[in-house]
C-alpha positions in Angstrom: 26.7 19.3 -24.9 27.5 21.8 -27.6 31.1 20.6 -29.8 30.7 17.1 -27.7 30.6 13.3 -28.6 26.9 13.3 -27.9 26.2 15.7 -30.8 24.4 13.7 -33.2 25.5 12.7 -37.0 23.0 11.6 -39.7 24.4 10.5 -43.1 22.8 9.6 -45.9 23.5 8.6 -49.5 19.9 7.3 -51.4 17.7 7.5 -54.0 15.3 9.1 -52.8 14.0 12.5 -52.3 14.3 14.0 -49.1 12.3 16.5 -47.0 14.3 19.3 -45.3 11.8 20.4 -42.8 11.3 17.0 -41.8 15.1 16.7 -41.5 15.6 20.1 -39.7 12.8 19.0 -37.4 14.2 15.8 -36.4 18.0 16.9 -35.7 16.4 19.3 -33.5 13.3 17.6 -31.3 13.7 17.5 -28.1 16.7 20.3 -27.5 16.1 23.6 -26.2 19.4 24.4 -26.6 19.4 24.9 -30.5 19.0 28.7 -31.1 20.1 28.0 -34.8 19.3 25.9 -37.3 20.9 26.2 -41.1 19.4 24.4 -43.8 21.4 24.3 -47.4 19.6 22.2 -50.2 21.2 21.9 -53.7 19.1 21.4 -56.3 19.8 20.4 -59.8 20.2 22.8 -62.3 19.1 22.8 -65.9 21.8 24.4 -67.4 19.8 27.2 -69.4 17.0 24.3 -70.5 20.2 21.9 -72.4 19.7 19.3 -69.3 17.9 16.9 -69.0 19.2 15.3 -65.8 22.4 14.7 -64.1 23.4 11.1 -62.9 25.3 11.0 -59.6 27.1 8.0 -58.8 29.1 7.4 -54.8 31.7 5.0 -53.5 29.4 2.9 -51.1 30.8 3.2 -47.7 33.6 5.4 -48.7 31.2 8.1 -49.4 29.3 7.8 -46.3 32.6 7.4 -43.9 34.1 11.0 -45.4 30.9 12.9 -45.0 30.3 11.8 -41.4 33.9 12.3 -40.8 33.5 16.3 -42.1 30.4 16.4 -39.7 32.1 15.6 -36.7 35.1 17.9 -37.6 32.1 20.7 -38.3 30.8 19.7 -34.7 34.0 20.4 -33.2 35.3 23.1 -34.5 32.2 25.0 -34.1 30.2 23.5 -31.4 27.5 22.5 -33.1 24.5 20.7 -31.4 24.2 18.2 -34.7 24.4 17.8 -38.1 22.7 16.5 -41.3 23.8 15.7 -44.2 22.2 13.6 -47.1 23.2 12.8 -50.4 21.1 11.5 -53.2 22.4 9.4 -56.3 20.7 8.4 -59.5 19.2 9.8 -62.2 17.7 13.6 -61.2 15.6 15.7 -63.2 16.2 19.5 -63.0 14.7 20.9 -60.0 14.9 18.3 -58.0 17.0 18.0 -54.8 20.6 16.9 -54.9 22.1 17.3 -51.2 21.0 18.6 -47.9 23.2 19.8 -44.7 21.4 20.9 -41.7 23.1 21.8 -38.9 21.9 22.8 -35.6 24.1 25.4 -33.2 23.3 27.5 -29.6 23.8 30.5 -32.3 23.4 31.4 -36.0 26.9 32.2 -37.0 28.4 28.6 -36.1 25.3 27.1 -38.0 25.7 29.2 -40.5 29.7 28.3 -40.6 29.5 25.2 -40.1 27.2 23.8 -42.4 29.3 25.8 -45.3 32.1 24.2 -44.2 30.2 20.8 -44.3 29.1 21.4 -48.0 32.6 22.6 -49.3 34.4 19.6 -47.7 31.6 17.3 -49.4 31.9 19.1 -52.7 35.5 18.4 -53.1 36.4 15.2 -50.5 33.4 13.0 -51.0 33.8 10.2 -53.4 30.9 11.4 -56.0 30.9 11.7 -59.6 28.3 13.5 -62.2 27.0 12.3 -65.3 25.3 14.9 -67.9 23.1 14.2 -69.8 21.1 16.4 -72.2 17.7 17.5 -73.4 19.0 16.8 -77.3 19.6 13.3 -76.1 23.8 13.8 -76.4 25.4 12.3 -73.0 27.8 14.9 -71.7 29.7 12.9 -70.1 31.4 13.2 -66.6 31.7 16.6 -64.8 35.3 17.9 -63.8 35.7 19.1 -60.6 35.1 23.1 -60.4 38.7 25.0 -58.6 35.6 27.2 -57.5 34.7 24.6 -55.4 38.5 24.1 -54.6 38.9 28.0 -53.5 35.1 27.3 -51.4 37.6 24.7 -49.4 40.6 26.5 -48.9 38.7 29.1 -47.2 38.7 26.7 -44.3 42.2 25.9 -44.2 
């Protein structure tokens, strides 16, 4: 049932890498309703070649309860089929994945709105901080929150 309880939510905050396909594949086996399916994955930057990884660090169990919490609001207010979100934490090298959502919808604008509105609720209510640190060895220290990512959020209000 599109929007309903039965809509499933995957959360994840690890280590390691992820695979998106496999991801996009799982939320969706099985349903021949799904006649979307949006996949975002942020990646680490490298910040014009100065970093040399950025270190991500969660609240355990915090973290995990407000992202599902964002999923099932995403699910409701635009009847989405499921939704995937993961998060990793740890040291990661430029290039590398940082966060996936994947959400799956009978059509592609609510996928395609609903898993934005999953990643700007994650970029500004999940408990997650970053860590810089650069090629020239110099730790830069953690990152501020962006009112870019602030304006992403209000969008939704």
């Amino acid at each position: 049932m599109a929007g309903g309880v039965s809509a499933p939510v995957t959360v994840r905050v690890q280590a390691d890498d992820f695979d998106a396909a496999a991801e996009a594949a799982r939320l969706t086996e099985g349903r021949a309703d799904a006649g979307a399916v949006v996949s975002f994955v942020g990646l680490c930057r490298d910040e014009g070649g100065e970093l040399s990884a950025l270190e991500l660090e969660h609240y355990p169990g915090m973290a995990e309860a407000e992202i599902g919490r964002i999923c099932r609001i995403a699910i409701e207010r635009f009847s989405l089929l499921g939704v995937t979100a993961i998060h990793r934490v740890g040291k990661i090298a430029p290039g590398a994945n940082i966060v996936l959502v994947v959400a799956a919808a009978p059509h592609r604008h609510a996928a395609f709105d609903g898993a934005s509105f999953v990643m700007d609720y994650l970029k500004t209510s999940a408990p997650f901080w970053k860590k810089e640190h650069f090629a020239d060895g110099r730790d830069g220290g953690w990152v501020d929150a962006k009112e870019s990512d602030d304006r992403a959020r209000e969008k939704w209000a």
